[in-house]
C-alpha positions in Angstrom: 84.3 149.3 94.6 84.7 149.9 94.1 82.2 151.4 93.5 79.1 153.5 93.3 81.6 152.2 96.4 83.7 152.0 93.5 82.6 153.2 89.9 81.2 150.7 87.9 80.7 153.1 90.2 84.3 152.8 88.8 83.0 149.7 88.7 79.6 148.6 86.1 79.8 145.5 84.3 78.9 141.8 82.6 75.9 139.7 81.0 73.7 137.2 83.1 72.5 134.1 82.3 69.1 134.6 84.1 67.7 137.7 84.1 64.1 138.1 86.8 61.6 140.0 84.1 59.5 141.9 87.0 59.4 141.4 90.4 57.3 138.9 90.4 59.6 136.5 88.8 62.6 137.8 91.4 60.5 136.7 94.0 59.5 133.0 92.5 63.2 132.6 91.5 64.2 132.8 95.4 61.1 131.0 96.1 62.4 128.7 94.0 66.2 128.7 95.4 64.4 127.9 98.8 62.5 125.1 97.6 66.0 124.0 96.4 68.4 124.7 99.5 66.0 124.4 102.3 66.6 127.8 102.7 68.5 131.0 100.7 72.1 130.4 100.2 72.8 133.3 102.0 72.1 134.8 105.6 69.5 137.6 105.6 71.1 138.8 108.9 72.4 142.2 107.4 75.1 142.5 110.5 76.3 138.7 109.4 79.3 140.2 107.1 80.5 142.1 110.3 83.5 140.5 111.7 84.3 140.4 115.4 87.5 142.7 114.7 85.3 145.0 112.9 87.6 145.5 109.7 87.1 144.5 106.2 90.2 144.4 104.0 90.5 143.9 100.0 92.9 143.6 97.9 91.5 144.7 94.1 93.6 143.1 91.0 93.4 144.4 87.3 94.5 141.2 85.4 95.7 139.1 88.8 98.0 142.8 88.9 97.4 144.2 92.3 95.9 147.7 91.8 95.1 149.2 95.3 92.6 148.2 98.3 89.2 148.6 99.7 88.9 149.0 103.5 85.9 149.2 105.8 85.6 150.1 109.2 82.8 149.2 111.8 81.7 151.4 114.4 79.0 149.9 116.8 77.0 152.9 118.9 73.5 150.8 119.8 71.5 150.1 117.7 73.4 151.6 115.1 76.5 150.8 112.8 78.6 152.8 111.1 80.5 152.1 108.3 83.7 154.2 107.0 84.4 152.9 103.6 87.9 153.8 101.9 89.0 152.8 98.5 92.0 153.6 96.4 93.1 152.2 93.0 96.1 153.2 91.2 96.6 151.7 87.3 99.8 152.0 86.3 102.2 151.4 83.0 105.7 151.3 84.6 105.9 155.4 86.6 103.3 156.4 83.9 100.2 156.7 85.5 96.8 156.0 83.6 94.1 155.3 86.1 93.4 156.7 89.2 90.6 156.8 92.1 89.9 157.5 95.1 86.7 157.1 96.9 85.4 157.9 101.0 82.1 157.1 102.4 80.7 157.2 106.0 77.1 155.2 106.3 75.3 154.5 109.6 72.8 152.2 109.3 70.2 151.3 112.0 68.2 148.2 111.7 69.5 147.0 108.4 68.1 150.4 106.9 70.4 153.1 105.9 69.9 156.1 107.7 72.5 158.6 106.1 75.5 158.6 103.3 78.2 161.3 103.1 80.9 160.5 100.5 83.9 161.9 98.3 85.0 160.5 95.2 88.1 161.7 92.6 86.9 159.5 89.6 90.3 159.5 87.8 90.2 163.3 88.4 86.1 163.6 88.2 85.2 164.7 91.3 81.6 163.1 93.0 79.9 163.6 96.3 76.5 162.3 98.0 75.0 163.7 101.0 71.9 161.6 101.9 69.8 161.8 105.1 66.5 159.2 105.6 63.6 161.4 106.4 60.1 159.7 106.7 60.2 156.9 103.7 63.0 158.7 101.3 66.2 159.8 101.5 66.9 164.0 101.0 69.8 165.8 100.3 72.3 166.6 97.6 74.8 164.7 95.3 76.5 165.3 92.3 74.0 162.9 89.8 71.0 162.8 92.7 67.5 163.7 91.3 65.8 162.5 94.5 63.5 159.4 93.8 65.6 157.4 96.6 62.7 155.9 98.5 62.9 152.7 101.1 63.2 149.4 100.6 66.5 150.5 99.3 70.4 150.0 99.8 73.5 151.5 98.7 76.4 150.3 97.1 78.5 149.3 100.1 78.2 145.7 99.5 79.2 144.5 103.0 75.3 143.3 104.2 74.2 140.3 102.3 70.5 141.2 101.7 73.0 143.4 98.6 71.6 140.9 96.6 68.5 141.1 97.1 67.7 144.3 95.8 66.0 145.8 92.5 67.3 149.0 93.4 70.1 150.7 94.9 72.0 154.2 95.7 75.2 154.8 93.7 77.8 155.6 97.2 79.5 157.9 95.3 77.1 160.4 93.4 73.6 159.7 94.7 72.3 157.9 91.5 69.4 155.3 91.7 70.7 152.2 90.0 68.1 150.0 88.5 69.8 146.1 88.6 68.7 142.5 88.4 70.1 139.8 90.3 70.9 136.4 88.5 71.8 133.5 90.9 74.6 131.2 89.6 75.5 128.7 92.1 77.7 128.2 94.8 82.3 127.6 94.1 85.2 127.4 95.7 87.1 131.5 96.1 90.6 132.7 97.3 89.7 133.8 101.1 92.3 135.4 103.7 93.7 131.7 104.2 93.0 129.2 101.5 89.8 129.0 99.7 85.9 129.3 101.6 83.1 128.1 99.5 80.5 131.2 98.8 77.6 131.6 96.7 78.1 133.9 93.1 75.3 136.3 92.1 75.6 138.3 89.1 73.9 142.1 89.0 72.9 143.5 85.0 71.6 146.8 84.5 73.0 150.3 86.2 75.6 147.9 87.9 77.1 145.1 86.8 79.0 142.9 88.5 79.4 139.2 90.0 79.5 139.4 93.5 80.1 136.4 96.1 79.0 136.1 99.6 79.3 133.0 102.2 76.5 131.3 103.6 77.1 133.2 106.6 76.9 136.4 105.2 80.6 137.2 104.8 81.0 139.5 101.1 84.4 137.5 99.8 84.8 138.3 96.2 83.7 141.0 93.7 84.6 140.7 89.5 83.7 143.1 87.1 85.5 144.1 83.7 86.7 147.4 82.9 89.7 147.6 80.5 90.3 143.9 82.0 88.9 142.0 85.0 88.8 143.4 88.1 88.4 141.3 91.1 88.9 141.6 95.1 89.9 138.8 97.3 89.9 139.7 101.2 93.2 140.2 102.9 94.2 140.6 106.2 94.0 144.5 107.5 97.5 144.3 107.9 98.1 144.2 104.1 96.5 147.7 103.7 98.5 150.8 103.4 98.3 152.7 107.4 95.6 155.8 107.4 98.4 158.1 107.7 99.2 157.2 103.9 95.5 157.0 102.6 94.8 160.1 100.0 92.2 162.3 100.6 89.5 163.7 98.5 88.9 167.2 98.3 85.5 169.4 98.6 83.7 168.5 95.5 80.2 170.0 96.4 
């Protein structure tokens, strides 16, 4: 995520059919959307995509072709979350491998504001890192495209908290970048979920990321599409459906 979590981050992609001019017009569009909902389609409790279990699992699809999985695990200490993010994609024609990645990421967050970001990435065999720490109203440290800029409100690309969308800005999870985006709201449908189908509301990001992300009402992330060499998509599965820990590859130093 498959992404910055992956790369688009691997994952950038897709055009908009609204795109917010300035911030001003960002902030009359969800003025706007809660004039028309009675309130934003989507919870702006940034622990709402948490489950009780504490696990989110994805399955990620090139083509409807299952490609490999995205995994996060919650650790509560407090006040504080952390997140261990795990990724791997594999893209295949028959044994003859094309396409691989591979991408790890611990975040702890307090308060709904990222206080640090260490991750790994082999990019199809680029290697990326990011070493972030909040100090005072930025974030310092190293990363293999950081140029330092990274100052708060801002989030990174681990999708899981709703307020994701939200954003003008973000922090590329696997090299440190600052991604400039715009958010388009497109309306709410019907997505594959664990068990049947939940309805959830589609935003689509343009810019240093795009893709079309979906998120419930109550704050769950659900879906992710975004084209690269064909349509990639995630649809949550049960944490049972991921490969154990024991088999997850590892990323080597890259700093």
């Amino acid at each position: 995520m498959m992404a910055h979590c992956v790369s688009p981050i691997i994952l950038a992609v897709l055009p908009a059919t609204f795109l917010a001019k300035s911030p001003h017009a960002l902030l009359v569009f969800f003025a706007l959307l809660h004039s028309a909902y009675g309130a934003d389609p989507v919870s702006r409790d940034w622990q709402s995509g948490i489950p009780a279990d504490n696990v989110l699992a994805y399955e990620v699809l090139r083509n409807d072709k299952r490609i490999g999985f995205h995994h996060i695990q919650f650790t509560r200490n407090g006040d504080e979350v952390r997140a261990d993010i795990h990724i791997e994609l594999d893209v295949r024609l028959g044994f003859i491998p094309l396409f691989g990645y591979t991408h790890h990421n611990t975040e702890i967050w307090r308060d709904g504001v990222l206080q640090s970001l260490a991750s790994k990435t082999d990019n199809n065999g680029k290697l990326a890192f990011a070493d972030l720490v909040l100090k005072d109203d930025g974030y310092l440290g190293r990363g293999s495209q950081y140029e330092g800029g990274l100052v708060l409100p801002i989030m990174s690309t681990s999708y899981f908290d709703p307020n994701f969308v939200r954003q003008q800005s973000l922090i590329s999870s696997q090299d440190g970048r600052l991604l400039e985006i715009k958010v388009a709201y497109l309306g709410a449908e019907q997505v594959p979920d664990i068990i049947g189908s939940v309805q959830a509301h589609r935003f689509r990001l343009t810019g240093n990321l795009e893709i079309d992300i979906w998120y419930t009402k109550d704050g769950r992330w659900v879906r992710t599409e975004f084209s690269r060499s064909g349509m990639l998509s995630y649809r949550p599965v049960s944490p049972s459906k991921i490969p154990p820990k024991s088999e997850w590859r590892t990323v080597e130093a890259n700093e």
